[in-house]
C-alpha positions as CSV (number, residue, x, y, z in Angstrom):
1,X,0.0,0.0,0.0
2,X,2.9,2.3,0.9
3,X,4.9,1.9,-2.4
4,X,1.1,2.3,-4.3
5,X,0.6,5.4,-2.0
6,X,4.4,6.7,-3.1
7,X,3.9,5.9,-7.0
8,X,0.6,7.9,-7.4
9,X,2.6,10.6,-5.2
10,X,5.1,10.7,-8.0
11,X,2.9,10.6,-10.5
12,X,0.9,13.1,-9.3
13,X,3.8,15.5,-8.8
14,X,5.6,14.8,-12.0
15,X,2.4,15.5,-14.1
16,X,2.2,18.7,-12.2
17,X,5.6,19.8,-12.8
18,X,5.8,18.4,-16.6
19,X,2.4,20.1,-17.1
20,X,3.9,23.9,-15.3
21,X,7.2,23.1,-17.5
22,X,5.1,23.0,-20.9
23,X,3.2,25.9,-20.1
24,X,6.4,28.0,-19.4
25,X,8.0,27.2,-22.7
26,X,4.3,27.7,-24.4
27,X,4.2,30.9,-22.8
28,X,7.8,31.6,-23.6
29,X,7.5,31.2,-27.4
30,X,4.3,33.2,-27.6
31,X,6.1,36.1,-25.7
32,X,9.5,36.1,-28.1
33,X,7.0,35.5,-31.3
34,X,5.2,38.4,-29.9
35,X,8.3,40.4,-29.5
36,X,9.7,39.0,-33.0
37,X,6.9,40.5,-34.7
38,X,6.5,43.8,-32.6
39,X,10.3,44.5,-33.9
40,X,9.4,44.2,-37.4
41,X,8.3,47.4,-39.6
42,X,4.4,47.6,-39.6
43,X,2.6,48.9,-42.5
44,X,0.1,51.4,-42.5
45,X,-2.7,51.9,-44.8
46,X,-0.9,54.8,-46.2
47,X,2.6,54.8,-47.1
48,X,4.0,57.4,-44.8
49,X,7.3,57.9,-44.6
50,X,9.0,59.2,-41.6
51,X,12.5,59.4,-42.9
52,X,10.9,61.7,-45.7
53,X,8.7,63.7,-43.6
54,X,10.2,64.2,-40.2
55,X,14.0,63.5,-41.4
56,X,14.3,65.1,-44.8
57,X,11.6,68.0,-44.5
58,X,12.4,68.2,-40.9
59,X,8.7,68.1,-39.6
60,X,8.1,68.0,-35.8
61,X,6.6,64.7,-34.4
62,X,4.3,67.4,-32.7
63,X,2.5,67.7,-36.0
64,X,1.1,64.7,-36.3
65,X,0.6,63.8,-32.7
66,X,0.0,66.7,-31.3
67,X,-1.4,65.8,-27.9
68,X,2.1,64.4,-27.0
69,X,2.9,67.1,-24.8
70,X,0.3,67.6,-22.6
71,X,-1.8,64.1,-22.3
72,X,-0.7,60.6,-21.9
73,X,-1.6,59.4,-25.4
74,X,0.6,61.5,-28.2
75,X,-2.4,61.3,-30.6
76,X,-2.7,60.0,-34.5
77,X,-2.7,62.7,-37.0
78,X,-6.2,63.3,-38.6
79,X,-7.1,63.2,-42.1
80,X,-6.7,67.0,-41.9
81,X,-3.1,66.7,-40.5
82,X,-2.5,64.9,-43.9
83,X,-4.6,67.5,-46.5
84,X,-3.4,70.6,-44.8
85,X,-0.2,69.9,-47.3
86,X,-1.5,67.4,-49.8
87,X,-4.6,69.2,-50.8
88,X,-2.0,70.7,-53.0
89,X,0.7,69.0,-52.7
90,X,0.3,65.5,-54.7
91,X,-2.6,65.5,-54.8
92,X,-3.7,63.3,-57.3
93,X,-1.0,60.3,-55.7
94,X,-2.6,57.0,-55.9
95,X,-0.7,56.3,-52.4
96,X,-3.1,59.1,-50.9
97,X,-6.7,57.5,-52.2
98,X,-7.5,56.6,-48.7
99,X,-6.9,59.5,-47.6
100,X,-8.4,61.3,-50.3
101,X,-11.8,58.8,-49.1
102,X,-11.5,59.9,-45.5
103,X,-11.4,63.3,-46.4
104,X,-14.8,63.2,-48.5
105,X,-16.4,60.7,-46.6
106,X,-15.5,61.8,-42.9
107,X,-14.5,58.3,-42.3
108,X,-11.0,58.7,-40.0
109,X,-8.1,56.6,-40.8
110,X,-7.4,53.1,-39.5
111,X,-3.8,53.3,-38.6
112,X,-2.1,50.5,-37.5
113,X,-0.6,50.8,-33.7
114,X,3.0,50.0,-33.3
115,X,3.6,49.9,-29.7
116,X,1.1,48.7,-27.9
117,X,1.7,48.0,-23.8
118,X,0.1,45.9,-21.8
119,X,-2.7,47.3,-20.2
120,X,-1.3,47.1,-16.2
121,X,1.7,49.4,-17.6
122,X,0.4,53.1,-17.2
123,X,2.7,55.4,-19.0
124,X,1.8,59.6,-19.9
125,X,3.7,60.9,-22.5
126,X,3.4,64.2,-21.6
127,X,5.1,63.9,-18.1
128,X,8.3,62.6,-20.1
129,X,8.7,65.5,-22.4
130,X,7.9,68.1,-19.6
131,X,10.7,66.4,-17.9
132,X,13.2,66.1,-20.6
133,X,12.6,62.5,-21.8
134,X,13.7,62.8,-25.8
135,X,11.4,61.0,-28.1
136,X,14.1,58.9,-29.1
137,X,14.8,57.0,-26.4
138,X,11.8,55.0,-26.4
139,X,11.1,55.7,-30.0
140,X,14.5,55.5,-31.8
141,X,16.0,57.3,-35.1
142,X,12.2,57.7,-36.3
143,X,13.5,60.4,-38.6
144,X,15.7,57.3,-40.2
145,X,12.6,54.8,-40.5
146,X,10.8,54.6,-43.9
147,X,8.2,52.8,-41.9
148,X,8.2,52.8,-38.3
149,X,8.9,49.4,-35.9
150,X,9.5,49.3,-32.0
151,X,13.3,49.5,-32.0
152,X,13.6,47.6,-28.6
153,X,11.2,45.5,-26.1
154,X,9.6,47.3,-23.7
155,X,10.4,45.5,-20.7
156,X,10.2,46.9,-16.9
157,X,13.8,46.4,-17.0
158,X,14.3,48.8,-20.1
159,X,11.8,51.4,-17.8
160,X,13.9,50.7,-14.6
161,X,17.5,51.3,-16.0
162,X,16.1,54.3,-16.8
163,X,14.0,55.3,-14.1
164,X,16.9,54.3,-11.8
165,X,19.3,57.2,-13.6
166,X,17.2,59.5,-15.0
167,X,19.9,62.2,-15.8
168,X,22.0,60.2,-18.2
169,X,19.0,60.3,-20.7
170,X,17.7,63.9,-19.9
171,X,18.0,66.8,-22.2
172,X,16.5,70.7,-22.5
173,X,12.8,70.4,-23.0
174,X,13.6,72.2,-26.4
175,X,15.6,69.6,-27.4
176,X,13.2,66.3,-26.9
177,X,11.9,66.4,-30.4
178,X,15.3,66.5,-32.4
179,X,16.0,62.8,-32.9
180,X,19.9,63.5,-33.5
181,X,20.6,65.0,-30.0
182,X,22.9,63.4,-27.8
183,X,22.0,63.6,-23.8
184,X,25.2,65.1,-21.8
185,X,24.9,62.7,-18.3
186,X,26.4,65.9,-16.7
187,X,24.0,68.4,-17.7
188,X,21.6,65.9,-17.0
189,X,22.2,66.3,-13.2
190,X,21.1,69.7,-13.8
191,X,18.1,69.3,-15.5
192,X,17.3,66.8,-13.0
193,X,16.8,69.6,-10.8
194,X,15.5,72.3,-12.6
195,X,12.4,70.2,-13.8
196,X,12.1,68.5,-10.2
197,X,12.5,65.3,-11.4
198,X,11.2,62.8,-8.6
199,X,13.6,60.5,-6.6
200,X,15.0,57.0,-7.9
201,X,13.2,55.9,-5.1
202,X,10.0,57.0,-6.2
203,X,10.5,56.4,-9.9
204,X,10.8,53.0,-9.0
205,X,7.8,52.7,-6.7
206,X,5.3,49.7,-8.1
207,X,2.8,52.8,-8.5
208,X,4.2,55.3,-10.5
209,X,4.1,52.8,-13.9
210,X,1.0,50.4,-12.3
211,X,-1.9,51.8,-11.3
């Protein structure tokens, strides 16, 4: 009876653990296939160029997602965004027939999102460019990108590093949209102060990014 007792015992706990095991690697392929694709350029229903539009004509990433400064989302541009230059500017281009269609039917565009968090990460884009946070280090050379991917994976360890030394990524607030800027660490211990940047301590509380 004892060695019956101790077989199912096995059994029991091996099934367990083999079952927990499978699950992990499951679970482990769907995250790196997740992150695999994420890295890849997406496509958008219009061919938009960034590398032609904010790196060769030198256009502001404020103009198209214009709420990036004050709110937590940064915004899609409208179809108006768009025809405010292409009403006369190309504007017969088959690559602008949907938004052509938007702009006569009042039908928005359907862009495609290219980061997307999960939904217990809480993160205001406005806060990090009032504090000196360029665009470019979450977003990378945007202005290089002929269509836009997620240059690195998002991971609380990626928000940490910086969280933990804020000033070695900080720059002037006038700086945050110019993609080619290089943060000076030892300015950044300045700026650190002057826009009252919270505490390590505090930027790595569990509340500040999950709330």
């Amino acid at each position: 009876m004892r060695r019956r007792n101790r077989w199912v015992k096995t059994f029991f706990w091996g099934t367990v653990l083999g079952v927990f095991a499978l699950l992990v690697v499951v679970f482990s392929g769907v995250a790196v296939g997740a992150f695999e694709y994420r890295t890849l350029p997406v496509e958008q229903p219009v061919p938009f160029s960034h590398a032609f539009h904010a790196g060769g004509l030198g256009l502001s990433c404020r103009y198209c997602h214009s709420s990036v400064e004050r709110a937590a989302y940064a915004g899609l541009p409208p179809t108006e965004a768009c025809m405010t230059c292409h009403t006369f500017i190309k504007p017969d281009s088959p690559n602008l027939a949907l938004v052509r269609r938007s702009w006569e039917t009042g039908e928005p565009l359907r862009w495609n999102r290219v980061i997307n968090l999960p939904d217990f990460v809480y993160f205001n884009h406005g806060a990090h460019v009032a504090k000196g946070v360029g665009c470019a280090e979450c977003h990378g050379r945007v202005d290089q990108m002929a269509v836009v991917r997620q240059p690195q994976a998002f991971t609380m360890k990626f928000c940490l590093d910086c969280h933990r030394q804020p000033e070695a990524r900080l720059r002037p607030r006038e700086q945050v949209f110019n993609m080619a800027y290089t943060p000076d660490p030892e300015l950044g211990k300045k700026l650190k102060e002057i826009y009252q940047v919270r505490s390590a301590e505090a930027l790595t509380s569990c509340n500040t990014c999950h709330r």
